[in-house]
C-alpha positions in Angstrom: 0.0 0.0 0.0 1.3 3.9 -1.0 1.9 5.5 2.2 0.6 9.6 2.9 1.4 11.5 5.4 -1.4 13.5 6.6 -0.8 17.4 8.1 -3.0 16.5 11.0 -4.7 18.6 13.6 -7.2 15.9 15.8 -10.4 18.4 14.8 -13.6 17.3 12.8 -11.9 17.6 8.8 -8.7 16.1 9.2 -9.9 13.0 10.9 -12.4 12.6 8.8 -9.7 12.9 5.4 -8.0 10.5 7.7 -10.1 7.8 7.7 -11.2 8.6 4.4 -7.8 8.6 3.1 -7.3 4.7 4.7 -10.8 4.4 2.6 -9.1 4.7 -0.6 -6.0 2.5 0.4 -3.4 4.3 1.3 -1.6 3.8 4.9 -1.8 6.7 6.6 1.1 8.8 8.6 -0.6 11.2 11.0 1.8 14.0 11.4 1.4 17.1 13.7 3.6 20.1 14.5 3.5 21.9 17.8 3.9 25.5 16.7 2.4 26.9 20.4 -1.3 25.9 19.6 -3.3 24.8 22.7 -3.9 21.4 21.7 -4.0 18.2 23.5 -1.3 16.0 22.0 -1.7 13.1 23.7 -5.3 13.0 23.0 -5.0 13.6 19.3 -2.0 11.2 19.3 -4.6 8.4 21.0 -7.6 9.6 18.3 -5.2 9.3 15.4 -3.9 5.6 16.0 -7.6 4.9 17.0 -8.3 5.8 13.5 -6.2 3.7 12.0 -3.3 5.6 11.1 -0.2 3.6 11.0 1.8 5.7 12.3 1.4 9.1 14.5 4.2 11.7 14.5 4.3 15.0 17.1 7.3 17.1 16.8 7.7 20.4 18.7 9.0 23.1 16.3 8.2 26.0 18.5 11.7 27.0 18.8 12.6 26.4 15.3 9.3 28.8 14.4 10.5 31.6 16.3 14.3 31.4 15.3 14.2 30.4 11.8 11.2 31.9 11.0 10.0 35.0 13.4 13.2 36.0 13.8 14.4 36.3 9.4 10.9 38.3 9.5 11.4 40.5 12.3 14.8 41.9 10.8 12.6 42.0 7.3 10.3 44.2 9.0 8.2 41.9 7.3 4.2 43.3 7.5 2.0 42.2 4.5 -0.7 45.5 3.2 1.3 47.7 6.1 -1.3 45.6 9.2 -0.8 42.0 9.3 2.2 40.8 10.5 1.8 36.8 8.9 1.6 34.5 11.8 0.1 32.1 9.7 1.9 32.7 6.9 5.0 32.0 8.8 4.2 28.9 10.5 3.2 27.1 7.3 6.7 27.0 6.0 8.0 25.7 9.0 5.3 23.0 9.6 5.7 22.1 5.8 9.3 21.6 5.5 9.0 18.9 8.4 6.2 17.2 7.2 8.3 16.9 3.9 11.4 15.6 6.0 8.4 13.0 7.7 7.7 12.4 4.2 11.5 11.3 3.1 12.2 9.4 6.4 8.9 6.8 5.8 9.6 6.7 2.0 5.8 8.3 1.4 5.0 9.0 -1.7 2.0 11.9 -0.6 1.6 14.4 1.5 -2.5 15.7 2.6 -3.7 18.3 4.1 -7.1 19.9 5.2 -6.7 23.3 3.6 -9.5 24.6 2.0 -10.0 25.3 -1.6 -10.3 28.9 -1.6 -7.8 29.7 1.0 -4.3 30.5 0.9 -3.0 28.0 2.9 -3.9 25.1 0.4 -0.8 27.6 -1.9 1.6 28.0 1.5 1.9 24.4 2.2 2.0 22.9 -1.2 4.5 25.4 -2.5 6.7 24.8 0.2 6.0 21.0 -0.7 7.0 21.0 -4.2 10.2 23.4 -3.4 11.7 21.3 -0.8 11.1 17.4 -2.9 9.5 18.0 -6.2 8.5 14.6 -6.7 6.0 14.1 -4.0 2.6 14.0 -4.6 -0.3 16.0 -3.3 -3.7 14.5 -2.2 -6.2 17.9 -1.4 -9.3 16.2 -0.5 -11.3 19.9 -0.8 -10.3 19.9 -4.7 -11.3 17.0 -5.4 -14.4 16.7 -6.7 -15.5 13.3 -5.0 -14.1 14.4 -2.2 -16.6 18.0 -2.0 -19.1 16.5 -3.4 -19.5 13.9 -1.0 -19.3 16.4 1.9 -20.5 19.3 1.1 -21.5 20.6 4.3 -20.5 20.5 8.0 -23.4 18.5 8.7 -22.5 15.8 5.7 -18.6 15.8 7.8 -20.6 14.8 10.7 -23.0 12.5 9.6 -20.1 10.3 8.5 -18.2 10.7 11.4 -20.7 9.1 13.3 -20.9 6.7 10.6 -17.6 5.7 11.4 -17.3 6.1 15.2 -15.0 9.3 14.5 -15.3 10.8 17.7 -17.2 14.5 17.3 -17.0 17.2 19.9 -20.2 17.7 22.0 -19.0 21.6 22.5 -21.2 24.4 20.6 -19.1 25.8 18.0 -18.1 29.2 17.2 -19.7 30.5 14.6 -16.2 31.5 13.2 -13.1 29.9 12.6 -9.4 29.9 14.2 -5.9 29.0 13.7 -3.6 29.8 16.3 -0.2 29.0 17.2 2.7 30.8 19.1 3.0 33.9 17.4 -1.1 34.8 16.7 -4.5 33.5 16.4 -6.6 34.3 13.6 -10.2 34.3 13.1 -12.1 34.0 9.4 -15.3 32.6 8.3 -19.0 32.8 9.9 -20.1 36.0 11.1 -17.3 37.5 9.7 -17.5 37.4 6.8 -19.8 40.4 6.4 -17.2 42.7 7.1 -19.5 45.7 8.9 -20.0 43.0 11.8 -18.1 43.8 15.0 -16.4 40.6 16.3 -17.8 40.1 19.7 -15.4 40.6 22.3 -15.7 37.1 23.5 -14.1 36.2 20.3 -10.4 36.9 21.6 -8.5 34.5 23.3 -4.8 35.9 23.6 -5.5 39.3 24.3 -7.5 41.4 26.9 -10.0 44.1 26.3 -7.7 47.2 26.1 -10.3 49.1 28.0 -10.2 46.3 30.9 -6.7 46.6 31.0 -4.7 47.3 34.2 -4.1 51.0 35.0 -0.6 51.1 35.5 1.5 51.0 32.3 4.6 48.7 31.8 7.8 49.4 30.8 10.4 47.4 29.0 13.4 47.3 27.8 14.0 45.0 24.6 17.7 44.6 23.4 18.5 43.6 20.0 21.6 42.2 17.8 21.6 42.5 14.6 17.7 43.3 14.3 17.3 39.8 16.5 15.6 40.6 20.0 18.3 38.8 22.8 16.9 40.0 26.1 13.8 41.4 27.3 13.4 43.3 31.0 10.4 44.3 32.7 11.4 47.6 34.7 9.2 47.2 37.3 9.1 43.5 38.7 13.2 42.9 37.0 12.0 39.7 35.1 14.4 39.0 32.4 14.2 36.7 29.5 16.8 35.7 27.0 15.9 32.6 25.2 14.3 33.0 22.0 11.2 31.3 23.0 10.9 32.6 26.6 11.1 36.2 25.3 8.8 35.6 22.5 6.3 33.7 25.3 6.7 36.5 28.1 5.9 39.3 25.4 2.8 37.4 24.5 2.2 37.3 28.1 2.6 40.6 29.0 1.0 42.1 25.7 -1.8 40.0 26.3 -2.5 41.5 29.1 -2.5 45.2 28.2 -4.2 44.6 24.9 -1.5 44.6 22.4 -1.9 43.3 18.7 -5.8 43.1 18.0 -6.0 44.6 14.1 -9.4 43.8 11.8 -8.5 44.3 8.4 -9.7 42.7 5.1 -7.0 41.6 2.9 -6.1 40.7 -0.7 -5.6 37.0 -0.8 -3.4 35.3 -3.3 -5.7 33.7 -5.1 -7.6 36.9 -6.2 -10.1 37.1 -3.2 -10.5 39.9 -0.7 -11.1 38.5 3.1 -11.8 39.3 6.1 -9.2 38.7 9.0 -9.3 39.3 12.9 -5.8 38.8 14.7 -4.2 38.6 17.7 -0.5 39.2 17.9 0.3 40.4 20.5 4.1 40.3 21.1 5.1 40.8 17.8 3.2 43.8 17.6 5.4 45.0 20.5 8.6 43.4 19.0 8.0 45.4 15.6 7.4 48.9 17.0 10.8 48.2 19.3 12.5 47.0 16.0 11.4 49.6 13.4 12.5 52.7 15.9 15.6 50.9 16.2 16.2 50.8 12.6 15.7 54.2 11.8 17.8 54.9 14.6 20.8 53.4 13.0 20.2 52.3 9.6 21.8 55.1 6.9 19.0 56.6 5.5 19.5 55.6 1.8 19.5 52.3 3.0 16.2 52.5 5.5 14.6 53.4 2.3 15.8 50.5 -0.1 15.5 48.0 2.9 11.5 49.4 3.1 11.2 48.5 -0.3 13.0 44.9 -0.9 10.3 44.6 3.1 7.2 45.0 1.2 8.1 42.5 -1.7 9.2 39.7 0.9 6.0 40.5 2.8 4.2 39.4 -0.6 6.5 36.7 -0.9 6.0 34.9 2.4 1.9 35.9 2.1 1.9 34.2 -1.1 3.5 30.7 0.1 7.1 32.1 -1.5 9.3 31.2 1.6 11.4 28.6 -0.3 11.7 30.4 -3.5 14.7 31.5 -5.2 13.9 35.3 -4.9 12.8 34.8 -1.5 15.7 33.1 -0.2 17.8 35.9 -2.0 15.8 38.4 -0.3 15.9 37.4 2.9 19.9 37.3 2.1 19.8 40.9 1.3 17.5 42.0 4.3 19.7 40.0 6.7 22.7 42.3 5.2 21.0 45.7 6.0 20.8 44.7 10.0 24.5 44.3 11.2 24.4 47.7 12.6 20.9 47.2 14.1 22.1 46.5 17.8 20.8 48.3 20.7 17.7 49.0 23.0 14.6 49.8 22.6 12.7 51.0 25.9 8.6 50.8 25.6 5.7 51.6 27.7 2.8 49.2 27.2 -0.6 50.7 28.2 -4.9 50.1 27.0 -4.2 48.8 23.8 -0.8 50.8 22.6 2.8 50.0 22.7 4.8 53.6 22.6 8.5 54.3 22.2 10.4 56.1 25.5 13.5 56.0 24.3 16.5 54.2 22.1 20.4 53.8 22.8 23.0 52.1 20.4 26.7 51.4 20.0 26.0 51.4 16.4 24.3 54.2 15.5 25.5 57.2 13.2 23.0 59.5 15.8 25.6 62.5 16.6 23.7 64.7 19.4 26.0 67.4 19.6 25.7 67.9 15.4 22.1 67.3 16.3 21.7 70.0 18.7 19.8 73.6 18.2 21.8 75.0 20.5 25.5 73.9 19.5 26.3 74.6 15.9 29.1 71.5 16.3 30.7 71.1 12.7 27.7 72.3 10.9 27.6 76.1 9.7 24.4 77.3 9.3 25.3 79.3 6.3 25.8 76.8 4.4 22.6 75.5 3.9 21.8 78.7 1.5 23.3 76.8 -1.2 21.9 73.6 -0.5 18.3 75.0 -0.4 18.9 76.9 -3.7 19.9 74.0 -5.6 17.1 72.2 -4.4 14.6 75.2 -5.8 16.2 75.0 -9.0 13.8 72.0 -10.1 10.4 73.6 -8.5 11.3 76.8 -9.9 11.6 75.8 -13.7 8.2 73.4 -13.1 6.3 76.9 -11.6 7.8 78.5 -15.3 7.3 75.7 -17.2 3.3 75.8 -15.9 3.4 79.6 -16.4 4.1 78.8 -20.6 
């Protein structure tokens, strides 16, 4: 029998593609990541071999997410349509590329997943697939037309559950849906999808209502090397944290708490449709306004502006699934370059919703506060910006005349 390996997450879809997939003869590889999703491994684990798979695989990637992945996006300044700041879009490269190396190890010949057939992830995942071993095989249930045509509703998913002693969850559901994992949560789907509609705030899980926020701000000090964040200290209670993941985890703590990181937007997907997106992201909200003052703070300004534009065409790149391409690799390459001079720290204060700058130091920066200064003249004569100015005119000048003709 052809062996799959099945991106598995314990909920309703996958387990039913599962058994399904054992339906049409294939021996089935359960594979899940832990990318910081509250999930109950051991249950899924116990689901998925009472399924039938022949084979369940949990791996813990949540420290590869943050340093291999995060972190190459943090020094991008990586934001896709200036607002979201690709949580997902991140952790599918990371979660594809070792279900691919699953893939290699069992000698499996496919790879499925649960992705929908209008959504972008179905794109992130199987790029990533075909760019890292471009002779596996991908079985999408949701394109296939046996596949959705057999279950073309929740209800239809259910019924054959049953049918199969798939266990289904007794709990209500919400009437959206949710990925989440270390670095966000996202919610789609259901009542959102009419964009006017307010998400209700029992919606958010990972953040507090900014309003119901505690009263006294925090302030913190994040360090960073090379555009990396290495240390983070709370002012007040001295907690420190230096590991990639602790730091990531204690400014998802902390941000949570004070409301950080909730944006609604609708963006353009890459498959031509416009959708409507809630997220919660709540530490790398706080890590980007710390890392974007720093840049500016020590990045040439020539190269702040070239580095802002090569940003927005990775941001596209890594939306659109692009992670392992040849001109994202090479941009990534290039950003990388422009952050060997971003070291330093950032001090914030967190408060109802906002993160705001206090103040910045470096070792690296070309900041000089006595040339700065309006009350030392240092090296700089004033005088000589007459000339500057005036060859600066001579361009507006000629357009006024040439408007005049």
């Amino acid at each position: 029998m052809e062996k799959v390996v099945l991106a598995y997450s314990g909920g309703l879809d996958t387990s039913c593609i599962l058994v399904w997939l054992i339906e049409k003869g294939y021996d089935v590889i359960a594979y899940m990541a832990n990318v910081g999703q509250e999930e109950d491994f051991d249950a899924a684990f116990q689901k998925a071999k009472a399924l039938g798979a022949k084979k369940v695989v949990i791996e813990d990637l949540r420290k590869s997410f943050v340093e291999d992945y995060i972190w190459p996006a943090v020094q991008a300044g990586a934001i896709y349509e200036d607002r979201y700041l690709l949580g997902t879009s991140l952790a599918r490269p990371c979660i594809a590329k070792s279900l691919v190396s699953v893939a290699v190890q069992e000698k499996a010949g496919y790879i499925s997943h649960g992705a929908t057939g209008k959504g972008n992830d179905q794109v992130r995942f199987e790029l990533s697939c075909y760019a890292l071993s471009p002779d596996l095989k991908i079985i999408a249930p949701w394109r296939l037309k046996e596949f959705y045509e057999r279950f073309p509703g929740r209800q239809d998913l259910i019924k054959y559950a049953k049918e199969k002693n798939i266990p289904v969850p007794v709990t209500k559901s919400a009437p959206w849906s949710m990925d989440a994992n270390l670095m966000h949560i996202s919610y789609e789907s259901g009542i959102l999808e009419d964009p006017w509609n307010e998400p209700p705030e029992d919606l958010y899980r990972m953040t507090k209502d900014p309003v119901k926020s505690p009263e006294i701000p925090a302030v913190l000090d994040i360090e960073f090397k090379e555009g990396v964040p290495v240390q983070v200290t709370n002012l007040k209670d001295k907690i420190v944290k230096c590991s990639a993941l602790d730091l990531y985890l204690y400014l998802n703590d902390i941000g949570g708490e004070y409301g950080i990181g909730r944006i609604d937007i609708v963006e353009n997907r890459f498959i031509g449709i416009k959708s409507r997106g809630v997220y919660e992201t709540p530490g790398g909200t706080i890590i980007h306004a710390a890392h974007t003052d720093l840049e500016i703070f020590t990045l040439d300004r020539e190269v702040y502006k070239l580095k802002k534009s090569l940003s927005m065409k990775l941001s596209e790149q890594i939306y659109n699934g692009l992670w392992f391409s040849p001109e994202g690799t090479y941009l990534r390459s290039c950003l990388q370059l422009s952050q060997k001079d971003v070291n330093g720290t950032v001090r914030v204060v967190l408060y109802k919703g906002h993160v705001r700058v206090l103040g910045r130091k470096s070792p690296t920066t070309s900041y000089n506060q006595e040339l700065a200064s309006m009350d030392d003249p240092g090296d700089y004569a004033p005088d000589d910006a007459e000339g500057f100015i005036k060859v600066h005119a001579l361009r507006l000048k000629e357009h006024f005349r040439a408007k005049k003709r």
